[in-house]
N, C-alpha and C positions, 0 to 999 in steps of 0.2 A: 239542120243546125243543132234541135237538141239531141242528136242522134252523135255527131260531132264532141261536141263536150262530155257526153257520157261516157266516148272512146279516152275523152284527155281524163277527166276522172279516172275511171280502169284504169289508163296507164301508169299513175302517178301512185294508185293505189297499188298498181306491183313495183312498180320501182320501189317508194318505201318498203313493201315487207319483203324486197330482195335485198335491201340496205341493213334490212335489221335482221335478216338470214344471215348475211355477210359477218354481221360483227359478232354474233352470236357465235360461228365456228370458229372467227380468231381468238373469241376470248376463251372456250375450250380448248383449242389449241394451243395457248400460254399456259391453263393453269396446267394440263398434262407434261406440259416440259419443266414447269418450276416442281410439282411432283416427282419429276425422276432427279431431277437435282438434289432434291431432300432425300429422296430413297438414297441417291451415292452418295450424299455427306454422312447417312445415318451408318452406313455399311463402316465409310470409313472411320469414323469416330467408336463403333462397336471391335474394327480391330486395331486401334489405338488401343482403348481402353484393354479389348486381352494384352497386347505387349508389355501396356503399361504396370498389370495384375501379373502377369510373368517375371519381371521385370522389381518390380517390390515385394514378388514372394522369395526372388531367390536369394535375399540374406537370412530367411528362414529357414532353408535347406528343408521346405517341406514340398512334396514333389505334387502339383497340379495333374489333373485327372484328366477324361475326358471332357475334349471343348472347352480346354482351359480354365477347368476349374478347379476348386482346391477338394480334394478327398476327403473325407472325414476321418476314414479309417487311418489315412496315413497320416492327418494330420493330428489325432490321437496317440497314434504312434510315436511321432518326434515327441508329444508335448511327453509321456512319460519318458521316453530316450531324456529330454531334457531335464525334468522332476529329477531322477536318479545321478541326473550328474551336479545338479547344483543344490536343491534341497533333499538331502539324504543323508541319513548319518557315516556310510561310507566315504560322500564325499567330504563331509566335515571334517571326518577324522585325518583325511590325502591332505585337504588344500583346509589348515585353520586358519583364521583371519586375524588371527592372534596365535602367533610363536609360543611357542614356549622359552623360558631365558636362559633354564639350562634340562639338559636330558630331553626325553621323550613325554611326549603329551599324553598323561592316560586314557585310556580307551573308552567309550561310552559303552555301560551295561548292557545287557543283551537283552533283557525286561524293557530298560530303560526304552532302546532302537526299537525294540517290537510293536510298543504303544506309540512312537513315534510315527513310525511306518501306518500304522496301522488309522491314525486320527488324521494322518496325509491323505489317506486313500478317500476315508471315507466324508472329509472335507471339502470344500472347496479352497482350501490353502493353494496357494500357486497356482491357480489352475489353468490360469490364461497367459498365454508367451508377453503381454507388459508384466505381468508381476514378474515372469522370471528373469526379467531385463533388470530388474533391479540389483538381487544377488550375483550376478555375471556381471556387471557392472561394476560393483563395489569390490567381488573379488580382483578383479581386471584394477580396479585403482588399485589395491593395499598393495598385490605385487609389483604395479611400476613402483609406486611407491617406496617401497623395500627395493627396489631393484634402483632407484634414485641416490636412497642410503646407503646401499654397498658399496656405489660407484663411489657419492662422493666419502665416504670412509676409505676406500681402497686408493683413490688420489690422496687423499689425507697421509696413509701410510707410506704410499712413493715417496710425494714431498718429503717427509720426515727420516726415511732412508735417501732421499738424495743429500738432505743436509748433515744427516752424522756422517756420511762418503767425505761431501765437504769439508766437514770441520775436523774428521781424523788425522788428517797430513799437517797441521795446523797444532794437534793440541802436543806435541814435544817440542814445537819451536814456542808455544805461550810456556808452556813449562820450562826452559830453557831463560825464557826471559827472565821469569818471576823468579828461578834463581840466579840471573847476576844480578839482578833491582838486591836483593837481599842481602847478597855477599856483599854489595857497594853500601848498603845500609849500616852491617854489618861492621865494615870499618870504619864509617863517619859514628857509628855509635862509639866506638874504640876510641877513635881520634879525642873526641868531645870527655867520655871517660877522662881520659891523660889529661885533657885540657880543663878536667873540673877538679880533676884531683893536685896539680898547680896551684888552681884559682885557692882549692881548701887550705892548701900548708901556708901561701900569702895570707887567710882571713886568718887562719889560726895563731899564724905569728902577728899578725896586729891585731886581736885579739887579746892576747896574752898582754901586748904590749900596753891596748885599752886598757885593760883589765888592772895592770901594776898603776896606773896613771889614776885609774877611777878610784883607787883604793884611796890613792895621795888626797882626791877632789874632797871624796866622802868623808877623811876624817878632817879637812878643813870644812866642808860645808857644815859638820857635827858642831864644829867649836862653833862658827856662826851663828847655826840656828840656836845654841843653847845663847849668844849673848842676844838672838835677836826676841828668845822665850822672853829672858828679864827683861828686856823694853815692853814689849805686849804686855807682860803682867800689870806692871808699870802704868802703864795705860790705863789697864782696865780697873787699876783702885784706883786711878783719879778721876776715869768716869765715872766709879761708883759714889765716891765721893761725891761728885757734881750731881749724880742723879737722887743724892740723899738731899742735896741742898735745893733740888727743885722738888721733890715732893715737900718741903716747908715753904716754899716760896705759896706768897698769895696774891691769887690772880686779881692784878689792876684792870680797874672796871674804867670802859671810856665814857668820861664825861664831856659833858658841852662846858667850855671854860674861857671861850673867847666870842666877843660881839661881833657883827660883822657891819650892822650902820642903825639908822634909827628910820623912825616912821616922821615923816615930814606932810602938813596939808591931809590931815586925813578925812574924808567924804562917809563919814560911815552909810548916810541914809542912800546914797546913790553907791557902797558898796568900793568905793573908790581911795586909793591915796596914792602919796609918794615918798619913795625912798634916797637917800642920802647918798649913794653907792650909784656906780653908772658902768657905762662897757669897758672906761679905763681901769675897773676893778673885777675884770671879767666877771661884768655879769651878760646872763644871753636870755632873751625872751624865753618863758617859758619853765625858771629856774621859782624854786616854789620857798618860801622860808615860816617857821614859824614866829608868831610874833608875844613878846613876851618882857617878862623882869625879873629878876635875879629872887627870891624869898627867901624862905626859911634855911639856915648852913648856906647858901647863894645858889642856891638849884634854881633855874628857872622854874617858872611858873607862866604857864601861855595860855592866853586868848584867844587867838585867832592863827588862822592862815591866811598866806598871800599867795600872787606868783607872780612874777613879773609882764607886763604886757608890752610895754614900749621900756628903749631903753636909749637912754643920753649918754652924753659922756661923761657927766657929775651925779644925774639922776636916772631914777627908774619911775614909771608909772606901772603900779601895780593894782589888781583888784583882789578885794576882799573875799574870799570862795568859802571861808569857814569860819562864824566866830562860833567860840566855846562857850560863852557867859556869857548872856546879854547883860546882865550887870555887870559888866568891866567892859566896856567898849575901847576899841581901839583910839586911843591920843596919839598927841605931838609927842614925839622922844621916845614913845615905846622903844625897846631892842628888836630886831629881827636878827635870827641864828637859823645856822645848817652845816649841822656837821659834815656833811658832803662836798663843800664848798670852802674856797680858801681866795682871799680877793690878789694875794701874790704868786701862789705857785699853785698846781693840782693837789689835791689828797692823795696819797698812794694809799691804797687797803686792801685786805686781800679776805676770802671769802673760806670760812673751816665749818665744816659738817656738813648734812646733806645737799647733793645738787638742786633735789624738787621737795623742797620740804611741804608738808600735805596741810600745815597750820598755816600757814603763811602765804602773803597776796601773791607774791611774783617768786619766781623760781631765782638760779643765779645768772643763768643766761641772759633774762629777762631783766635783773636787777643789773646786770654788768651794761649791758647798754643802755640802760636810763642815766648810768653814773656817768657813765664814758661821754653822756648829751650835754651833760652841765660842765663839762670840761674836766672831771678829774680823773684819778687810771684807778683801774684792779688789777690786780698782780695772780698768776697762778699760784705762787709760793709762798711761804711768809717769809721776809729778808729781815735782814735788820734797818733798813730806810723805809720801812710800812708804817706809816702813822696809826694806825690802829687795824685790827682785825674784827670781822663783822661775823658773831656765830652764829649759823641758820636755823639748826634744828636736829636732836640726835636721834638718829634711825632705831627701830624696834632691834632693842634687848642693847643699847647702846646710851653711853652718855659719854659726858664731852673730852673724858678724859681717854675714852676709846680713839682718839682722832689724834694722830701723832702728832699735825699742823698745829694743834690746837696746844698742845701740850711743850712743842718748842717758842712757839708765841709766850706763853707764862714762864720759860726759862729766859726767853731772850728780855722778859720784861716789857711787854707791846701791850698796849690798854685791849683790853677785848669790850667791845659792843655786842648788845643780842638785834638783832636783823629787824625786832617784832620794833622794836623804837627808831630805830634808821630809816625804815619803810617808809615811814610817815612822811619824809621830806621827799620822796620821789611821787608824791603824787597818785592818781589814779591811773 
């Protein structure tokens, strides 16, 4: 028995190290075949690469050597073959990269070329085929270049000889034209001539004719003017005459000379009364009077102010806004006046000297619609229907005789007032 089991031992013990015999030659037997695979891929990618090294040398025109390689010697060779054709003063002088614009290009010294040559050599200027791609290059553009200008210069100059071929056949028939246009010109200039020198001998003969007729006009319009001289003259001594008689004329000054009602009921200590006058004598709330009595020569003499506050049709209730002297208190029958104010018809007056006088409370704007509130007019002008004329104020370097309104008012004989005493009835 254990004789038995030591045989299956043994055997189990060669079969395994026949299994791993086994796999151990196949696995050398794969990697020696993936080895010659890579050997023949290396062969063939080494003569790729020479074709390819053949192949990119030959636009160098430098001839590879043995086992496709490049030469030194020969490749030294081309690179000066190529130095003397492109950087060299020979070839500058053959291929310049700039023409000249007329004649021949002068030649470079011989001293000059010799140190050129000579700092080439011992340089590394150009040395390597990129640098000299560069001057082969740019030569190679200036010429297409130039070879682009010629062409289109040289189509430029066909075009230009195609069109004067064209226009030759062409310019004795325009020539041809432009003279019958002329010669037709020519006679409408002739015609119009004739036809203006008609038109002249008609203006000259009514002309002439004017001419005897304006002679007749002139010496009657002469007698004329001479009778209408003596009327003008005429004139003007009787306005001189008139204008002597208003420099003596003396300006009538406007007085207050008429009552308009009295003071009825009057409240001094409550400030309160009433008047005699009502709206059938237009009066209208708001209408201001002073209150007063005739004195010394019959001038008034005033006390107080009112204005109206309510208004009846017989009476007004007004209030006291200003007395003057508390010794004279407003009574029964005082006068109330305002020159502004008429109980039948409006005031007409009209305003001479400044528009904004700078002494005075209100301008005339100002003063023309306060008047125009209490019912009466101002007039732009001074008429002869103006009840009186209101003077404002005479402007710097000015007095009142400077103001022509002012001056036909004292001819026309119209009372004049000064503004500074009228103001006073219009209130604040």
């Amino acid at each position: 028995m254990v004789l038995v089991m030591i045989l299956i031992v043994f055997t189990l013990i060669v079969l395994v190290g026949a299994c791993i015999f086994w796999a151990n030659y196949k696995d050398a037997e794969r990697r020696a075949a993936a080895l010659r695979a890579y050997q023949n891929r290396l062969i063939n990618e080494a003569e790729e690469i020479k074709n390819l090294l053949a192949k990119n040398n030959e636009p160098t025109g430098i001839q590879l050597g043995d086992e496709g390689r490049l030469s030194p010697g020969k490749a030294k060779e081309a690179m000066k073959k190529w130095k003397d054709e492109y950087v060299s003063v020979s070839a500058l002088e053959k291929f310049p990269l700039v023409p000249p614009l007329q004649g021949e290009r002068p030649g470079i010294k011989k001293d000059d070329a010799d140190k050129f040559n000579r700092v080439r050599e011992e340089s590394s200027y150009m040395a390597t085929l990129q640098a000299l791609i560069n001057p082969a290059i740019s030569r190679t553009n200036h010429y297409k270049n130039r070879m682009e200008q010629l062409q289109v210069e040289l189509s430029i100059a066909e075009g230009q000889k195609k069109s004067r071929e064209a226009v030759a056949p062409e310019i004795p028939k325009k020539k041809e034209e432009t003279r019958a246009a002329l010669q037709k010109e020519i006679a409408k200039l002739n015609e119009q001539i004739a036809t203006e020198k008609t038109l002249y001998n008609e203006r000259k003969a009514k002309f002439t004719e004017d001419k005897t007729k304006s002679e007749g006009d002139i010496a009657k319009d002469t007698e004329e003017y001479a009778a209408y001289e003596i009327k003008v003259n005429n004139e003007i001594r009787e306005l001189k005459r008139q204008l002597e008689e208003l420099k003596v004329k003396e300006v009538i000054k406007h007085e207050i000379n008429f009552i308009h009602g009295k003071i009825i009921r009057p409240d001094v200590p409550n400030k309160t009364a009433f008047i005699d006058i009502g709206s059938r004598d237009r009066v209208v709330p708001g209408l201001k009077f002073l209150v007063g009595n005739r004195g010394v020569q019959g001038k008034f003499e005033y006390k107080a102010k009112i204005e109206v506050k309510k208004a009846w049709i017989l009476t007004c209730e007004v209030a006291i806004i200003e007395i003057y002297d508390k010794d004279k208190p407003v009574v029964e029958g005082d006068h109330i006046v305002n020159p502004l104010f008429h109980k039948e018809r409006p005031i007409v007056m009209a305003f001479v000297g400044e528009d904004r006088p700078l002494k005075l409370r209100y301008s005339v704007d100002e003063a023309t619609r306060r008047i125009r509130e209490i019912g009466s007019e101002v007039r732009k002008e001074v008429t002869l229907d103006v009840d009186y004329v209101i003077f404002t104020e005479a402007g710097s370097q000015k007095n009142r005789e400077s103001y022509d309104p002012y001056k036909k008012a004292v001819f026309l004989e119209i009372p004049i007032a000064d503004a500074s005493e009228v103001f006073r009835f219009l209130g604040d």
